[in-house]
Backbone as JSON, one array per atom type, in Angstrom:
{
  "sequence": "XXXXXXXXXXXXXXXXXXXXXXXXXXXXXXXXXXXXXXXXXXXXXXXXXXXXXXXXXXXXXXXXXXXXXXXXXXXXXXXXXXXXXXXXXX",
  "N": [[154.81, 184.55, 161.62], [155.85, 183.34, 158.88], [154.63, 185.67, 157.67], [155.75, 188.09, 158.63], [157.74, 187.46, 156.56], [157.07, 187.72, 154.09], [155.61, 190.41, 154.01], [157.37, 192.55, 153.25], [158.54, 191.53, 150.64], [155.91, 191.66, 149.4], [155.35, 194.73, 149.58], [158.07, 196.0, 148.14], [157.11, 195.08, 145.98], [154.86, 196.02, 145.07], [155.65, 198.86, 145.56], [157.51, 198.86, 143.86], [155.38, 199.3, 141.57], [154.02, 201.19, 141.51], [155.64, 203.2, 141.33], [156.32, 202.59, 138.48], [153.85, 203.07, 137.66], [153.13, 205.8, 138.25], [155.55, 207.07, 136.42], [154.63, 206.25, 133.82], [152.33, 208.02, 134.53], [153.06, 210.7, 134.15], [154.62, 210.09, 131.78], [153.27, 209.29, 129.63], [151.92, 208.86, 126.51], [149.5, 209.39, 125.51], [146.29, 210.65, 126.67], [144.77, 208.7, 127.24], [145.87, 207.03, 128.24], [147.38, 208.12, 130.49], [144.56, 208.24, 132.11], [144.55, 205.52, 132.82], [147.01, 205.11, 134.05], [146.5, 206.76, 135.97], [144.89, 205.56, 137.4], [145.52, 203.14, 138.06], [147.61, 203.82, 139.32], [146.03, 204.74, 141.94], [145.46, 202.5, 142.71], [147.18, 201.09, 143.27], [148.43, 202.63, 145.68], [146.76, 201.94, 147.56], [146.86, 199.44, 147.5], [149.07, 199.46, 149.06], [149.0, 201.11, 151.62], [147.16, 198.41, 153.05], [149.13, 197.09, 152.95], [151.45, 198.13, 154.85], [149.41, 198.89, 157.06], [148.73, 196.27, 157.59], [151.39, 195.13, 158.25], [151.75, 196.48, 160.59], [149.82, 196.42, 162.35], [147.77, 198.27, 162.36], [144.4, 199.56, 162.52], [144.03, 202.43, 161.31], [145.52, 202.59, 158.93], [143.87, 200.93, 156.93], [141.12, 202.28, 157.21], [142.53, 204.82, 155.88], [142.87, 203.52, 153.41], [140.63, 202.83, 152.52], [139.19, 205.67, 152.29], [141.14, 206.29, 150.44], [140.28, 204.45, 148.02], [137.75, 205.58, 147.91], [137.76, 207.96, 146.44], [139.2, 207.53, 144.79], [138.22, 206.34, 142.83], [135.27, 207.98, 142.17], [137.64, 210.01, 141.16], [138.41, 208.5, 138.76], [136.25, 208.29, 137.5], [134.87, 210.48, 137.41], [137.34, 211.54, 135.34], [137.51, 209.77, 133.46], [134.46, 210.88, 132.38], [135.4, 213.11, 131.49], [137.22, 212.54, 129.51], [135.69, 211.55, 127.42], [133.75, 212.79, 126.95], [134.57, 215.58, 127.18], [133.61, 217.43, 128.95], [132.44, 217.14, 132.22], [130.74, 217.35, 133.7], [127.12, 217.99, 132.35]],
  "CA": [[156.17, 184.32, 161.21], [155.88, 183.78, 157.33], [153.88, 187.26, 157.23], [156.87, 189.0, 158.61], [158.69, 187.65, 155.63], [156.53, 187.89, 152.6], [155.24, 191.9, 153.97], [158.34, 193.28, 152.9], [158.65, 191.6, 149.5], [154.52, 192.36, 149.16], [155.99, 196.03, 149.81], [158.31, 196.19, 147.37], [156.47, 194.74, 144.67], [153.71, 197.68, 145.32], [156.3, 200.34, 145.49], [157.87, 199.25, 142.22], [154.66, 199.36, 140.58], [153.73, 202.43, 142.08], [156.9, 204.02, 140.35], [156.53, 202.53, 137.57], [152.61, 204.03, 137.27], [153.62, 207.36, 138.26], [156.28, 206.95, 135.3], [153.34, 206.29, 132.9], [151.09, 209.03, 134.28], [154.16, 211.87, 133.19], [155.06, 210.25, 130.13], [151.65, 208.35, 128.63], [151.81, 209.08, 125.07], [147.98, 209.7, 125.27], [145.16, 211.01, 127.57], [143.82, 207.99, 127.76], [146.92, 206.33, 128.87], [147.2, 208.39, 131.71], [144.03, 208.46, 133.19], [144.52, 204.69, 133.03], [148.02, 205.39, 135.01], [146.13, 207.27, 137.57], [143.39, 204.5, 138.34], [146.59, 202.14, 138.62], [148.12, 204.67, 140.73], [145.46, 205.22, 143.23], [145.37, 201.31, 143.5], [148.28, 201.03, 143.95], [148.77, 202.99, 146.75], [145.71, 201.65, 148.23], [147.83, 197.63, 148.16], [150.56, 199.85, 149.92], [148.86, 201.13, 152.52], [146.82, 197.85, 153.2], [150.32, 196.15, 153.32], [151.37, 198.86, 155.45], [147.98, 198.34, 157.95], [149.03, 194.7, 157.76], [152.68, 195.03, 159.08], [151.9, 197.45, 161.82], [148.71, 196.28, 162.78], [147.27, 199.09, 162.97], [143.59, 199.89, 161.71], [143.89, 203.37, 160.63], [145.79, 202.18, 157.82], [142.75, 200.37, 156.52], [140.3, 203.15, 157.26], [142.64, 205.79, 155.26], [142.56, 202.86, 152.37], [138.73, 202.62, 152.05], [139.49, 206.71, 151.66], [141.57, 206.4, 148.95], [138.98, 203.72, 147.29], [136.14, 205.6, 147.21], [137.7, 209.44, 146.25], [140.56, 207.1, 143.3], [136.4, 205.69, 142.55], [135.23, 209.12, 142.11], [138.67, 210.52, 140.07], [138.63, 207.66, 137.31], [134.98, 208.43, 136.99], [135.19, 212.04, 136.65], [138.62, 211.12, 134.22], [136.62, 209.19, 132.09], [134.16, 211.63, 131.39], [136.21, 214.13, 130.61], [137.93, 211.56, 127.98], [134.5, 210.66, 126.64], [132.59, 214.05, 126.79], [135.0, 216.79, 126.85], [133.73, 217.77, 130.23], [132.56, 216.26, 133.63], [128.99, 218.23, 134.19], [126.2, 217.63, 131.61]],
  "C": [[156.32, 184.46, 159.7], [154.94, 185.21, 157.16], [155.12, 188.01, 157.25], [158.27, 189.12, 157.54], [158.56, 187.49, 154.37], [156.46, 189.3, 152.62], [156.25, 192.4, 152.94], [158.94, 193.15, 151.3], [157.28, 192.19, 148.74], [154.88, 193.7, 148.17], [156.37, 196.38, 148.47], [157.79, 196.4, 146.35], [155.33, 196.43, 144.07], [154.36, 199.01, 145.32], [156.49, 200.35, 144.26], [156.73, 199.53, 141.57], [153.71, 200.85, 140.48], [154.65, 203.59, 141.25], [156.66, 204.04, 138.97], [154.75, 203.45, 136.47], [152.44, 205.03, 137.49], [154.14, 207.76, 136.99], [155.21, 207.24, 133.76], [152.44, 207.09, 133.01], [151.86, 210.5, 133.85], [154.54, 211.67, 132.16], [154.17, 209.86, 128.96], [152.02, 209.04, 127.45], [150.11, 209.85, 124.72], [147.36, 209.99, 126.52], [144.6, 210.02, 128.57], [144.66, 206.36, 128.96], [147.19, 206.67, 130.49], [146.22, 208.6, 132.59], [143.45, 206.53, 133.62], [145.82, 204.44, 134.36], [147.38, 205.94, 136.37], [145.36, 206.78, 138.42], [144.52, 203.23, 138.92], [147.4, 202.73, 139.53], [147.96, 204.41, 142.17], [145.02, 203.41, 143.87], [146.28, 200.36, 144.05], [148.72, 201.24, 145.48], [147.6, 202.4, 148.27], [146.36, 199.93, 148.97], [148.89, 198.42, 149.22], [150.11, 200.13, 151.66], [148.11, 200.01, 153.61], [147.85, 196.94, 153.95], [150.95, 196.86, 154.86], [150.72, 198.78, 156.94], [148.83, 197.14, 158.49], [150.23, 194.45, 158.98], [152.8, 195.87, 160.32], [150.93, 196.61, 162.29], [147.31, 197.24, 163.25], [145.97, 199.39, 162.06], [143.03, 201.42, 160.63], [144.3, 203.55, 159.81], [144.64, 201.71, 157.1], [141.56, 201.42, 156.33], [140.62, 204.31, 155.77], [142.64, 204.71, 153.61], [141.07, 203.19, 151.92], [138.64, 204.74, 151.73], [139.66, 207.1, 150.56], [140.59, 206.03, 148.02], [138.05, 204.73, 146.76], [136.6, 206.82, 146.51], [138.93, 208.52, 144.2], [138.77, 207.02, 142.28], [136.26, 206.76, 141.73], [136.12, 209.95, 140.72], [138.46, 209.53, 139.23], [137.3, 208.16, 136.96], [134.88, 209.61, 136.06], [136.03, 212.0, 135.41], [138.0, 210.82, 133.01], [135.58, 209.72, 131.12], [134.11, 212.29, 130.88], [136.58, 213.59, 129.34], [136.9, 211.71, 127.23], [134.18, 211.78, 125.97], [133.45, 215.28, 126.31], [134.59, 217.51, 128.01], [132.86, 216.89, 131.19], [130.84, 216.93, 133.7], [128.34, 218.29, 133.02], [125.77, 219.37, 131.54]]
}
């Protein structure tokens, strides 16, 4: 009962912030801004679809989360050592 009526503010909350870190990965001022936008992005979307999972019940929500996780994992990594290095491969 109270699940069915927090999800939906959850929701929200995760969309706006979702917008608002999209927002920041097109306008960042810096490099380093946006590949901070894109790690808040991809965890973003990761609370969404969890919430998502949650309100359906369904587990393939959850599965395509732990997806996102490990490949957002992966992109900040790579991101970073582009920032650092100047490229990704040694």
């Amino acid at each position: 009962m109270i699940t069915a009526m927090v999800l939906p503010w959850v929701g929200a909350a995760f969309a706006l912030a979702f917008v608002l870190s999209f927002y920041r990965l097109l306008r960042g001022p810096a490099l380093v801004d946006r590949v901070l936008a894109l790690d808040t992005l991809y965890v973003n979307a990761l609370a969404l679809l969890i919430v998502v999972g949650i309100a359906l019940g369904d587990a393939v929500y959850f599965e395509a989360a732990l997806l996102i996780a490990v490949f957002g994992f992966v992109g900040t990594v790579a991101a970073a050592r582009y920032v650092d290095r100047g490229s990704i491969v040694e």
